[in-house]
N, C-alpha and C positions, 0 to 999 in steps of 0.2 A: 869188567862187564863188557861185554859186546856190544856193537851198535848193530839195529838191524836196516838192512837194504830198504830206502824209502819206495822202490818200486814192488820189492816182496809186502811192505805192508801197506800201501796202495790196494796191491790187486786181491791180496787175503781180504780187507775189507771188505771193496766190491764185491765179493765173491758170497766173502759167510755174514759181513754185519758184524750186528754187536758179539756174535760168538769169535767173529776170527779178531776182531779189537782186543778183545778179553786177552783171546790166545796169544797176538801179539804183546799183550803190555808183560803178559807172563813170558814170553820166551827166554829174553837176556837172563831170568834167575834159569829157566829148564838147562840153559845151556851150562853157566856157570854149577849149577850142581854136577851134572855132567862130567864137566873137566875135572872134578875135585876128586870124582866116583873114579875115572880113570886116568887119573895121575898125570893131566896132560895139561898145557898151557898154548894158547892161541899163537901162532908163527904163520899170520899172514894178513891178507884181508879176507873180510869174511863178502860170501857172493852168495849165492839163493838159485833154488830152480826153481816151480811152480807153487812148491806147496812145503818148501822146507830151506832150512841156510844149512850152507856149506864153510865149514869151519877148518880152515888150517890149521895143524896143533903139531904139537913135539911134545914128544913122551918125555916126562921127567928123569925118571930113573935111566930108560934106555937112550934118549936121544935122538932116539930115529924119526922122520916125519909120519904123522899121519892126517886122517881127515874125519 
């Protein structure tokens, strides 16, 4: 499970409230389903831009990086 950026969920808060709290407690599962959907596994640290995280990953099968 991933951890997410204390400043992405800082400013989600202030921003939406109880909706982007919500949204935050749920992301680490959105994400992790995600990686399961496309066959990839986290290869880095994770960083954030306003309104979403940016997740480093390596594709399992192929290797190659993606994001």
């Amino acid at each position: 499970m991933i951890g997410i950026p204390e400043a992405l969920v800082r400013g989600t808060i202030e921003r939406e409230g109880d909706r982007g709290a919500a949204w935050i407690a749920e992301l680490p599962a959105i994400v992790d389903e995600l990686l399961d959907r496309w066959d990839c596994v986290p290869d880095g640290g994770v960083t954030h831009g306003g309104v979403g995280v940016i997740v480093p990953v390596r594709q399992r099968r192929a290797g190659g990086p993606a994001a």
